[in-house]
N, C-alpha and C positions, 0 to 999 in steps of 0.2 A: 530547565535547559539541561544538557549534559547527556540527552538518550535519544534515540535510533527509534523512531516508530512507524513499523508497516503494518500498512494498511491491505487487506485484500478487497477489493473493489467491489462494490454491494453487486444487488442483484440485476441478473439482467433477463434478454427475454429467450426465453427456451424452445419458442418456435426459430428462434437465427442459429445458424452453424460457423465454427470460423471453416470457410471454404478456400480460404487462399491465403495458408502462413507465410507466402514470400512475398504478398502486397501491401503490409499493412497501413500502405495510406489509403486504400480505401476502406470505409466501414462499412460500407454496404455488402460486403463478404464475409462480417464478423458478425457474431455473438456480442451486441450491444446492451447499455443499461434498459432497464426496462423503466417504468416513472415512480416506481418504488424505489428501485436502484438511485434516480435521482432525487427523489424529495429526502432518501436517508443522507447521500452527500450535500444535499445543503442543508439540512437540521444538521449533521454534525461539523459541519465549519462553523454553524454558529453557535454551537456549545466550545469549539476550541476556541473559538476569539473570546467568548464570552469565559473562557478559564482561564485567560490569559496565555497560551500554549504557546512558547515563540517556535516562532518556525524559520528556520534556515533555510538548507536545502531541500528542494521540493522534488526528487527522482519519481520517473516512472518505467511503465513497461510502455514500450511501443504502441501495445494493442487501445484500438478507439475504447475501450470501456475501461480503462485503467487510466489514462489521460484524460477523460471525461470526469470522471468519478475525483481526480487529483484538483480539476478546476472548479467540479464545485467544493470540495473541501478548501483551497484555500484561492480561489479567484485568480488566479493566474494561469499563463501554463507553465506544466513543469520542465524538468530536463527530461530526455528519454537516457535511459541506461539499460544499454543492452543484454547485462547481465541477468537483466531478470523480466525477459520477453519468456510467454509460454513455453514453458521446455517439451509439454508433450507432442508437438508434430516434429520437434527436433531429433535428429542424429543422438545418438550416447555420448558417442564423444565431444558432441557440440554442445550437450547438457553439462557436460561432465566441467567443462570449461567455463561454462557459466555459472555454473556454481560456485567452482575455485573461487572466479572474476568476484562474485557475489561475496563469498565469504572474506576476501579481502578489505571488500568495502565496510562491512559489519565489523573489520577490527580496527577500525579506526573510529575512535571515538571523538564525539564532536565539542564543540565549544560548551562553557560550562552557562555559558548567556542563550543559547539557539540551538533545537534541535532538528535531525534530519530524519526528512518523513522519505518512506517508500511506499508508492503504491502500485500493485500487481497483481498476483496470482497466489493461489493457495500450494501448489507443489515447488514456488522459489523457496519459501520459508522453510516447510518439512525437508525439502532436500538441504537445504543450506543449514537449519540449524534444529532439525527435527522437531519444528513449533507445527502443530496441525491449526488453523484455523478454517475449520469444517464451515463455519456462518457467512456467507456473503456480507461484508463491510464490517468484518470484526478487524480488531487491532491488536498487535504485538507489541509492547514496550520492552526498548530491550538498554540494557547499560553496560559499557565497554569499562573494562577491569582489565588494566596490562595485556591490552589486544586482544581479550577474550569475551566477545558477545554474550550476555547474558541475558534468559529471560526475567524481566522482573514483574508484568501480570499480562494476562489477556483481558484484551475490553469490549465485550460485546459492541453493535451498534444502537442497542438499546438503553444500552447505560451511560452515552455523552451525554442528553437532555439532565437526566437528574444529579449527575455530579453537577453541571451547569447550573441548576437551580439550587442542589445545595450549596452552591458556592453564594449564591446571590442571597441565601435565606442568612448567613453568618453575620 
């Protein structure tokens, strides 16, 4: 418990476009997961249950492949938080905003029992806290020191499974 971990959303599929940034209840206008994107989000909820990883608060982006990819990591839905909806069809200044919005959330640090997960996009991150996660469904662990966001590793999506089993192998 005690850390901040986003998630950027695995993969999706590369023939969809997001065609309409101001509808995003429909998906049918987005860039959705592809069935890789979803079999890596539920192999990784079930290495986080299976690590014990408590989960608090469960934030996302708006977009259908960030809210998708958030329920199957932990079976619910999440909250949407607007701060960290795709910034590139956005305005400067309307990024510029979200980021701040963003970066304020990153300084507050969570309970030392439950952690808060975010899952989104790969340019919230690098703009908010200069973390590139380049991999579709990599993670950021991050731990908050006197308001100040820290990174402390990146986790690919191919390394929940075997942490998970070296957990079970002890």
């Amino acid at each position: 418990g005690g850390h901040i971990v986003y998630f950027r959303h695995g993969p999706t599929d590369s023939t969809q476009q997001d065609s309409d940034p101001n509808n995003l209840a429909n998906c049918a206008t987005q860039r959705n997961l592809n069935q890789a994107g979803r079999d890596q989000g539920r192999m990784i909820g079930e290495a986080l249950r299976a690590l014990n990883i408590p989960a608090g608060t469960v934030r996302s982006s708006e977009y259908c492949r960030a809210k998708e990819y958030s329920q199957l990591l932990f079976g619910s839905e999440p909250q949407v938080e607007p701060s960290i909806v795709l910034p590139d069809p956005l305005p400067m200044p309307t990024q510029q905003q979200n980021t701040e919005a963003f970066r304020r959330l990153l300084a507050q640090a969570p309970p030392a029992t439950s952690n808060v997960f975010y899952v989104s996009h790969s340019p919230n991150i690098r703009q908010a806290m200069n973390v590139d996660l380049s991999v579709e469904g990599s993670a950021a662990i991050i731990r908050v020191e006197g308001g100040n966001p820290q990174l402390v590793a990146r986790v690919l999506p191919t390394e929940w499974a075997p942490l998970a089993q070296a957990l079970a192998n002890r």
